[in-house]
C-alpha positions as CSV (number, residue, x, y, z in Angstrom):
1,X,-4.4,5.4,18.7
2,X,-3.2,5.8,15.1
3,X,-2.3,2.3,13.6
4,X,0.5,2.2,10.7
5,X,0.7,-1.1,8.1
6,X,4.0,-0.2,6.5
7,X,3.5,-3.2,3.1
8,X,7.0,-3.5,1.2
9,X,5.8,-4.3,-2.7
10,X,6.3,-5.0,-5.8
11,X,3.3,-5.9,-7.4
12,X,0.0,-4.4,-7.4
13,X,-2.2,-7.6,-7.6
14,X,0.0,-8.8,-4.4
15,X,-0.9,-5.6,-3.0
16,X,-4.2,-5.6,-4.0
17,X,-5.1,-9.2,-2.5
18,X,-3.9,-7.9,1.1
19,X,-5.1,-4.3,1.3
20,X,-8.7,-5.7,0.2
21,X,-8.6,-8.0,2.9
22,X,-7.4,-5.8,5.6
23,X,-10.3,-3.7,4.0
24,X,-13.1,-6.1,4.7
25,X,-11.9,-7.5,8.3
26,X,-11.1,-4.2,9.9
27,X,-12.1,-0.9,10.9
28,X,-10.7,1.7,9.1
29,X,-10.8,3.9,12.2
30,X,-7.2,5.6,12.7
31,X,-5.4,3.2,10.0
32,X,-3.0,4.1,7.5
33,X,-1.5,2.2,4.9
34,X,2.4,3.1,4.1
35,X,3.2,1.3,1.0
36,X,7.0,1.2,-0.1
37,X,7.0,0.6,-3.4
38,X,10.9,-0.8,-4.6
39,X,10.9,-2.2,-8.5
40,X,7.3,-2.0,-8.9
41,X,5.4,-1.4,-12.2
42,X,3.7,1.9,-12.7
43,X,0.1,0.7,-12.4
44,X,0.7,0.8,-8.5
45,X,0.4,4.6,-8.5
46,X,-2.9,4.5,-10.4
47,X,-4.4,1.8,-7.6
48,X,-2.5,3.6,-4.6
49,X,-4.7,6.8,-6.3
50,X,-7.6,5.1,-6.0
51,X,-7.6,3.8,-2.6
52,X,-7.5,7.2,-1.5
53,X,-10.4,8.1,-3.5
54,X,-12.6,5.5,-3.4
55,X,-12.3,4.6,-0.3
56,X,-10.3,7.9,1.8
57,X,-7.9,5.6,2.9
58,X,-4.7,7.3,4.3
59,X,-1.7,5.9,2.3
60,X,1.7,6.9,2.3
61,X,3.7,5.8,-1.0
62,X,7.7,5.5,-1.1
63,X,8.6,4.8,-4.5
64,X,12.2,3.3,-5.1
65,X,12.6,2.5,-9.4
66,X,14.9,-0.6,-8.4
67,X,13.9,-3.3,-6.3
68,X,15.7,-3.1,-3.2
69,X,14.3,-6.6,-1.7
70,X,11.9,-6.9,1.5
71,X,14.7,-6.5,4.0
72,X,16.0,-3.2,3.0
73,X,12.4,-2.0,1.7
């Protein structure tokens, strides 16, 4: 069974906090992150770049330059 997070941000230390925890309490069997990005700075392709390097995580970015809010995200 494939599991999808889909994680509406706008920050990358946010981000950062939650994908390290989901990290170190669960298997990364068949787990993908999708991360929609709306407003957020551009140091959050630089760490979305390194997830899947350092650690061959499967993410998914969808980049939106103005913040859209949570809802709509």
């Amino acid at each position: 069974m494939r599991i999808s997070i889909v994680i509406p941000t706008m920050t990358t230390k946010l981000l950062k906090k939650l994908v390290d925890s989901i990290i170190q309490y669960t298997s990364m069997d068949d787990l993908e992150f999708v991360i929609v990005a709306n407003g957020a700075e551009e140091e959050l392709k630089q760490y979305i770049i390194n997830l899947k390097v350092q650690y061959n995580i499967n993410v998914n970015l969808i980049w939106f330059d103005k913040p859209l809010g949570p809802v709509k995200a």
